[in-house]
MIPADO-17909 format. One line per field, with one value per residue (C-alpha): x, y, z; residue in three letters. Coordinates in pm, 1 decimal, always signed. Last residue first. Layout:
<atoms>
u: (X_...)
v: (Y_...)
w: (Z_...)
code: (Ala_...)
</atoms>
This chain:
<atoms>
u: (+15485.5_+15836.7_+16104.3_+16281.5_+16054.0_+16209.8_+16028.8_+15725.0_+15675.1_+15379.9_+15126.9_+14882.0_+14739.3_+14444.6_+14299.0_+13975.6_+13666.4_+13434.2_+13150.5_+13216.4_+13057.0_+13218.7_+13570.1_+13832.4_+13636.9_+13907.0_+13842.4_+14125.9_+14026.6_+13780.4_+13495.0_+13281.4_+12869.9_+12823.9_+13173.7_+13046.8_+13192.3_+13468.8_+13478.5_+13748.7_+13974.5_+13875.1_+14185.4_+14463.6_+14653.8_+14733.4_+14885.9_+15071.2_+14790.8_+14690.8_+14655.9_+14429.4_+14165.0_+13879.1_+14001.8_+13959.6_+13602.8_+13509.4_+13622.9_+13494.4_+13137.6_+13203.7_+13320.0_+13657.5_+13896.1_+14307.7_+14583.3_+14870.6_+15148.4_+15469.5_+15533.8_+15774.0_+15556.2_+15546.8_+15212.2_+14920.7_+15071.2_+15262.9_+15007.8_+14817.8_+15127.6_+15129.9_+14752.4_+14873.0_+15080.3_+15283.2_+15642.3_+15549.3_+15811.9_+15710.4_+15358.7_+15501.7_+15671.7_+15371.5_+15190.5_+14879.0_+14594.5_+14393.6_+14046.3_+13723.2_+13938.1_+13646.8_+13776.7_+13590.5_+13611.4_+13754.6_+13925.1_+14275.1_+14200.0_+14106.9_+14385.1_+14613.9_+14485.8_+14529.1_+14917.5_+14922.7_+14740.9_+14907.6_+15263.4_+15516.8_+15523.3_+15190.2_+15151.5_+14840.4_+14562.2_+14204.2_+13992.0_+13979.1_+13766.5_+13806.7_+14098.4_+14260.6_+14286.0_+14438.5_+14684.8_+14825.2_+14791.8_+15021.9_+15290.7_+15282.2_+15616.1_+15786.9_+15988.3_+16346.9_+16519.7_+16223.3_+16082.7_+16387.8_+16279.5_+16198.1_+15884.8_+15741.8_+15380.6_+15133.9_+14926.3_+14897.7_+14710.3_+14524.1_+14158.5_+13938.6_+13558.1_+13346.8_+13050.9_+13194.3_+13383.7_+13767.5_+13940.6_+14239.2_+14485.6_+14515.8_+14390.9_+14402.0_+14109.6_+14070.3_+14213.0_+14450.3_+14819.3_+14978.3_+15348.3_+15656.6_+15977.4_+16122.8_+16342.4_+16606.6_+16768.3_+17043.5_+17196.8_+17567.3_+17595.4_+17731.7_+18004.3_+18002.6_+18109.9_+17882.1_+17750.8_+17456.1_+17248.9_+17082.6_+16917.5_+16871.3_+16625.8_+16270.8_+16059.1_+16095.5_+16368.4_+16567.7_+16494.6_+16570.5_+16919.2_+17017.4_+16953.2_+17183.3_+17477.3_+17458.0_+17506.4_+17761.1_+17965.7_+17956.0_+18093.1_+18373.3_+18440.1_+18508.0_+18411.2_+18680.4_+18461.8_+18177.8_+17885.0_+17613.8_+17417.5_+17176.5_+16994.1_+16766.3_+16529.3_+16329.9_+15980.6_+15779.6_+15389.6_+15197.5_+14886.7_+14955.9_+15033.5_+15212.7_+15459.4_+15490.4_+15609.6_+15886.1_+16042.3_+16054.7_+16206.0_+16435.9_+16560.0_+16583.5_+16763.6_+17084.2_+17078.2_+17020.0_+17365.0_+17542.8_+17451.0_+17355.7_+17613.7_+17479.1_+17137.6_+16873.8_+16610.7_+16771.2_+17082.3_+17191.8_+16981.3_+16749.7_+16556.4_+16245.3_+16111.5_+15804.3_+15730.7_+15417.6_+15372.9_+15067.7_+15061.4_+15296.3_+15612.2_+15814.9_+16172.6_+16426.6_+16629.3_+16844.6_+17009.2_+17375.0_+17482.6_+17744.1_+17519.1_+17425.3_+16976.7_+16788.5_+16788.8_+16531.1_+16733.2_+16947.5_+17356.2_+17541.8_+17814.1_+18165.2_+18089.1_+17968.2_+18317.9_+18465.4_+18249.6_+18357.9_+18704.0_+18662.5_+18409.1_+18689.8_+18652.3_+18815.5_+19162.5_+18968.3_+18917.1_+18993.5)
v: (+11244.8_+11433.9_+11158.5_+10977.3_+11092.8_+11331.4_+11659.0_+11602.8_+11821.2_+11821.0_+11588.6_+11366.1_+11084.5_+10983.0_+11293.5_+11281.7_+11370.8_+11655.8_+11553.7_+11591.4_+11836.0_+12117.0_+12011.1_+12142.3_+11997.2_+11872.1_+11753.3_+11851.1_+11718.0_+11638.2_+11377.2_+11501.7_+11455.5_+11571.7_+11726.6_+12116.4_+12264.2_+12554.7_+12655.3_+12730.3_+12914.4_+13265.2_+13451.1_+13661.0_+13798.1_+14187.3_+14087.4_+14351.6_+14465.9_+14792.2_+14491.9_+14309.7_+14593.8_+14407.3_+14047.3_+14207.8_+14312.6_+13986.5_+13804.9_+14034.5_+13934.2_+13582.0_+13503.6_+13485.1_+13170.5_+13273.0_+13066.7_+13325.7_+13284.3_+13155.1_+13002.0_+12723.6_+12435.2_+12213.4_+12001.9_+12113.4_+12396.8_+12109.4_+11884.9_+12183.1_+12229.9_+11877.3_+11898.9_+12243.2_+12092.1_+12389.1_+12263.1_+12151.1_+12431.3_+12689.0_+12634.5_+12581.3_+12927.7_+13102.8_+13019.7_+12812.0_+12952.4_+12590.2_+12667.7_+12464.7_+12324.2_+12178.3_+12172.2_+11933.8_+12055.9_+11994.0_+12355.8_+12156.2_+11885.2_+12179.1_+12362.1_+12057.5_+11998.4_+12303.9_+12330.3_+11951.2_+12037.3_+12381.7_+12296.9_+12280.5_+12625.6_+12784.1_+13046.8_+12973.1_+13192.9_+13106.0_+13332.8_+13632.7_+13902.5_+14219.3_+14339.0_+13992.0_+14004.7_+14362.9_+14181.9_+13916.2_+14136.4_+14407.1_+14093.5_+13885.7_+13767.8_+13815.7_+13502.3_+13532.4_+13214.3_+12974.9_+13224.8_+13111.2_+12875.9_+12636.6_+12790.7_+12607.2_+12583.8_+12832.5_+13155.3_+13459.1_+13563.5_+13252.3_+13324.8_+13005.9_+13095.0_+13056.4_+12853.3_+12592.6_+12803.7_+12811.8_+12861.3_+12586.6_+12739.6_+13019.4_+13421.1_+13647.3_+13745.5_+14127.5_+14344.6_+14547.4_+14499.9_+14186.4_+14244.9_+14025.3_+13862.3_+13668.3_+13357.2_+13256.6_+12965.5_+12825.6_+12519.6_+12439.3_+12110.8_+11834.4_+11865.9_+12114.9_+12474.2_+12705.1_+13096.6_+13267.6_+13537.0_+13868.9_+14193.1_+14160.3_+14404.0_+14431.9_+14683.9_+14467.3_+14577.0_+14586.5_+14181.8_+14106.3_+14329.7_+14125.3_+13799.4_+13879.8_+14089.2_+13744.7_+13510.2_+13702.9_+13770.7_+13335.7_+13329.0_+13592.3_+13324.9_+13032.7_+12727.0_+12471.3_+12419.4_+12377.2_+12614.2_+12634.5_+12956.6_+13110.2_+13422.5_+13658.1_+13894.9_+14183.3_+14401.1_+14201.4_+14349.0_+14032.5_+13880.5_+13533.9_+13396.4_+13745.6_+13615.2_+13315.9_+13450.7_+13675.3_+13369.2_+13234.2_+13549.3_+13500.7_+13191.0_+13289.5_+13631.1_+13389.6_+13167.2_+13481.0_+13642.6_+13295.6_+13288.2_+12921.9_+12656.9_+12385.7_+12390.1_+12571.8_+12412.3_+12051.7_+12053.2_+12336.0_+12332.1_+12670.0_+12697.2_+12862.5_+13023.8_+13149.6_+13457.2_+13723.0_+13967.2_+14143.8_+14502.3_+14836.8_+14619.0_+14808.8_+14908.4_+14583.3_+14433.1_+14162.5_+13835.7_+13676.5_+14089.5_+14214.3_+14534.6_+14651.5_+14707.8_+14968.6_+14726.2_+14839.3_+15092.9_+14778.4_+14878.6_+14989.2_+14731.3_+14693.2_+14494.5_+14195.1_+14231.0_+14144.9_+13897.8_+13740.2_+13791.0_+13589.5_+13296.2_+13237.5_+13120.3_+12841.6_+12932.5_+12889.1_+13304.8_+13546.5)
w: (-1381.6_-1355.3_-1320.4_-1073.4_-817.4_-505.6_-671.5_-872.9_-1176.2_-1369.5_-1519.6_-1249.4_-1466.0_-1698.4_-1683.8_-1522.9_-1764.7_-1815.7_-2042.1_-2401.0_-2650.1_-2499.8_-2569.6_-2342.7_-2034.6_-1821.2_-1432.6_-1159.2_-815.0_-572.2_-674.7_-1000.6_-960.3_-609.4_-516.4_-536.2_-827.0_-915.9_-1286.5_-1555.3_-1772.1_-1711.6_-1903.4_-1788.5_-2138.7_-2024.3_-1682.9_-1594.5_-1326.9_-1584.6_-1835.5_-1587.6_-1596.3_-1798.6_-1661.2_-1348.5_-1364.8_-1505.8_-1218.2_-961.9_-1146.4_-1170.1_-816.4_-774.4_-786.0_-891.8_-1058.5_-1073.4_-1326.2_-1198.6_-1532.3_-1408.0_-1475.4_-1814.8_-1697.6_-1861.4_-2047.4_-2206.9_-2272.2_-2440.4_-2670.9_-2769.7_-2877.3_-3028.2_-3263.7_-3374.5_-3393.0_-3032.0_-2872.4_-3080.0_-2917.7_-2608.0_-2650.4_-2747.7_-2453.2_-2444.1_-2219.2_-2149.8_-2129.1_-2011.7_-1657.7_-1462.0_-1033.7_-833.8_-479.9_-118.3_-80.4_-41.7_-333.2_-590.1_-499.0_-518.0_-819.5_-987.6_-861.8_-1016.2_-1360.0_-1413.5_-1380.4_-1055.2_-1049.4_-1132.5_-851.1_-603.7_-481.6_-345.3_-192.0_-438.6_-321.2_-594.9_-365.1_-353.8_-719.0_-709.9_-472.2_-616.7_-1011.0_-845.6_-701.5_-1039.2_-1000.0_-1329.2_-1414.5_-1620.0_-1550.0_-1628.5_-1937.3_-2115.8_-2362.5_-2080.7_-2054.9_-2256.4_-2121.4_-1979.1_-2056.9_-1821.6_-1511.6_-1504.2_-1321.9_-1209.8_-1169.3_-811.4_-840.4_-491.1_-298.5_-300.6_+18.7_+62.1_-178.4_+25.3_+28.8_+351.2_+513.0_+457.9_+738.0_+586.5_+461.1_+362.0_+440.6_+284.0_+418.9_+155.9_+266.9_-38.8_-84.5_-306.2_-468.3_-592.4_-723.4_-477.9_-222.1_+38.2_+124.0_+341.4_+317.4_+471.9_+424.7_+533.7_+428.0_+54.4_+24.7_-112.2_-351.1_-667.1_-884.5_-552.7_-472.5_-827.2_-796.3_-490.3_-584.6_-923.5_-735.8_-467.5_-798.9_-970.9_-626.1_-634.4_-999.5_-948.4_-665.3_-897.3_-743.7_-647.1_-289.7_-413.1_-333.1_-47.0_-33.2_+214.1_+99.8_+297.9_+148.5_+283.2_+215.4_-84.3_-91.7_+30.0_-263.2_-76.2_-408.8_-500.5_-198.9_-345.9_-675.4_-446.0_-394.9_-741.4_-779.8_-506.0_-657.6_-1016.2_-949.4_-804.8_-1106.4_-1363.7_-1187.3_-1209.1_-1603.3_-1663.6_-1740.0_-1489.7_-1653.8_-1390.9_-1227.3_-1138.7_-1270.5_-1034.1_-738.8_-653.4_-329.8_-196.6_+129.8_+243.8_+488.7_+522.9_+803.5_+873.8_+779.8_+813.6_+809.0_+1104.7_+997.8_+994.1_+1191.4_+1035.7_+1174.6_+1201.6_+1189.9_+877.2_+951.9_+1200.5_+1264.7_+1091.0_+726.2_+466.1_+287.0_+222.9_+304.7_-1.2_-96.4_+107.2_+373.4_+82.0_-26.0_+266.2_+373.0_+73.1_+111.5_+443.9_+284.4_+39.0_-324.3_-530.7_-767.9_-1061.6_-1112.6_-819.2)
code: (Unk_Unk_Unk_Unk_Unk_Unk_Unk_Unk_Unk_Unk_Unk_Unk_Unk_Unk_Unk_Unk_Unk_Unk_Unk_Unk_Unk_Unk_Unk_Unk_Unk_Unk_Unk_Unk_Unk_Unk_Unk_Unk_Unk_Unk_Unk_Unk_Unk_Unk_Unk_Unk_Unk_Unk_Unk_Unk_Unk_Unk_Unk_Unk_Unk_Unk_Unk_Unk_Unk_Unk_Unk_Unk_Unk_Unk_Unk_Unk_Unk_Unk_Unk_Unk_Unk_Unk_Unk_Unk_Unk_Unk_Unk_Unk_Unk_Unk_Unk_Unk_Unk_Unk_Unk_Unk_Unk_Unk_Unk_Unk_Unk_Unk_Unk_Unk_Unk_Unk_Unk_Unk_Unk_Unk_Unk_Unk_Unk_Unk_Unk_Unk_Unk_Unk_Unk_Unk_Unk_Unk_Unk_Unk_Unk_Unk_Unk_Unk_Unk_Unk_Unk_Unk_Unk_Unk_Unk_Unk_Unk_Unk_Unk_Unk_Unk_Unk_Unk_Unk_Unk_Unk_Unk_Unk_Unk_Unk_Unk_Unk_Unk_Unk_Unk_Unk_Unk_Unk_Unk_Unk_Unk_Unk_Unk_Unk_Unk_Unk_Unk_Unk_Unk_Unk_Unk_Unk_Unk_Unk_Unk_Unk_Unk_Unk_Unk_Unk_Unk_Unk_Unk_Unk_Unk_Unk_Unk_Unk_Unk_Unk_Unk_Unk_Unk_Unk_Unk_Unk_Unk_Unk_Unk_Unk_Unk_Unk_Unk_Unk_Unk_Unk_Unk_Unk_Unk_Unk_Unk_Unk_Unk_Unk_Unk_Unk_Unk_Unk_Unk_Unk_Unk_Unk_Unk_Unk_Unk_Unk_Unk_Unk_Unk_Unk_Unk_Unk_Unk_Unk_Unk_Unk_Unk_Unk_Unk_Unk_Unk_Unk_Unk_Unk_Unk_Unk_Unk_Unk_Unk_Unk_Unk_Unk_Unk_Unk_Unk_Unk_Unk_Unk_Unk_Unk_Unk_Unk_Unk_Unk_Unk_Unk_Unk_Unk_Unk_Unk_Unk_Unk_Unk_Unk_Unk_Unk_Unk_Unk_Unk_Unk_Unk_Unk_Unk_Unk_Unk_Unk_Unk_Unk_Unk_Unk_Unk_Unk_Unk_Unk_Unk_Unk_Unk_Unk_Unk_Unk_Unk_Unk_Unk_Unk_Unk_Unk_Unk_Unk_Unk_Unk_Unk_Unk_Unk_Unk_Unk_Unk_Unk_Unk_Unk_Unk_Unk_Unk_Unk_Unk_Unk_Unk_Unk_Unk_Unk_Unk_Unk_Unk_Unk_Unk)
</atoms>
């Protein structure tokens, strides 16, 4: 079954033949999934995968088809939702090898498993173009407790990063860890706002900041290793690129100070063993809505000159 082109038919086959998800009650090989009841409020985002765009065209199928349901799964620890199901729709060329394709679905599959969920569902189609994914997780947010979103910060609350940022092209970009146990500890102590760092810290800031209506001070920029290896060791470079680099998929989180501290003392037991305070939330009196830097304390905070991060449909990331 190498470069001869795959077949939906022998796919279906195939897919007939693996274990059925412990999470599926209804038939399988069905258009849709029914699933056991979700025990708490349900949860659901989707994501997609493009080759050339977030993975290089010669990636490992099986890390290309874990990357979009981990990225996934990252939204889900946004919303601090335990993962339940997974669906995954697929669109490949028509010459592509079909070894390649089972790769993919074995590698969505597995990241689902490692984390609680099932792949339940899917779709396959032909078409021109790179091939591209997308994955729908199905998640539960159990409780009563308002959930979190990017539009509920309050003005004196302090800005959690569950890890530090930049360079994650080294790797880090195919192998994310959604932060599900940190997700929801944080929404345990009172979090209000939640948002994973995708697109790059200074655009998924701002468009917190901009949705709850604040001025956002950054004091702290958690540089990763990799950035720093990245810049030959010039950390000014290696801020810039924990600024704006994106794919990290850590959690930016707003707490008051004293749940704040209390996780940043426990956040190892969370997985999260380098979380660091890295900023303030302020009413709009002196600072208009929006991302502010402070990394020197001898300076007032200051705009950044422009938007950094990743902006899909521009010619190039800002």
């Amino acid at each position: 079954m190498s470069g001869g082109g795959w077949n939906e038919l022998r796919l279906h086959a195939w897919l007939a033949q693996r274990p059925a998800p412990r999470q599926l009650e209804g038939s399988r090989q069905h258009d849709a999934a029914v699933l056991g009841r979700l025990g708490g409020r349900p949860v659901m985002c989707c994501d997609q995968v493009v080759l050339g765009v977030h993975a290089e065209h010669d990636v490992d199928p099986a890390l290309f088809g874990a990357k979009v349901v981990l990225r996934t799964l990252s939204d889900l620890a946004a919303t601090a939702a335990e993962p339940v199901a997974v669906t995954l729709a697929g669109r490949f060329e028509d010459e592509r090898d079909e070894t390649w394709i089972r790769a993919v679905i074995e590698g969505a599959s597995d990241a689902a498993e490692r984390h609680g969920a099932g792949l339940v569902a899917g779709d396959l189609s032909g078409g021109s173009g790179p091939a591209g994914l997308t994955a729908t997780a199905l998640g539960r947010l159990p409780g009563e407790r308002q959930p979190p979103g990017r539009d509920r910060g309050r003005a004196g609350q302090v800005l959690i990063c569950t890890g530090p940022l930049g360079g994650s092209r080294a790797g880090r970009h195919l192998r994310i860890e959604p932060r599900l146990r940190a997700g929801r500890a944080l929404h345990e102590l009172g979090a209000t706002a939640l948002i994973d760092v995708s697109d790059g810290l200074q655009l998924d800031a701002e468009r917190l900041a901009q949705a709850s209506g604040l001025a956002l001070v950054l004091d702290t920029l958690p540089v990763h290793e990799d950035a720093l290896v990245a810049a030959g060791g010039d950390r000014s470079v290696a801020q810039r690129a924990a600024l704006s680099d994106g794919e990290d998929h850590e959690l930016l989180a707003t707490l008051d100070a004293a749940a704040a501290a209390r996780f940043l003392e426990r956040a190892g037991e969370f997985g999260v063993p380098a979380a660091t305070r890295i900023g303030t939330l302020q009413e709009t009196t002196d600072l208009r809505a929006g991302v502010w830097l402070r990394l020197d304390p001898d300076h007032p905070a200051c705009r950044p000159p422009e938007l950094g991060g990743y902006v899909h449909g521009s010619a190039t990331s800002t």
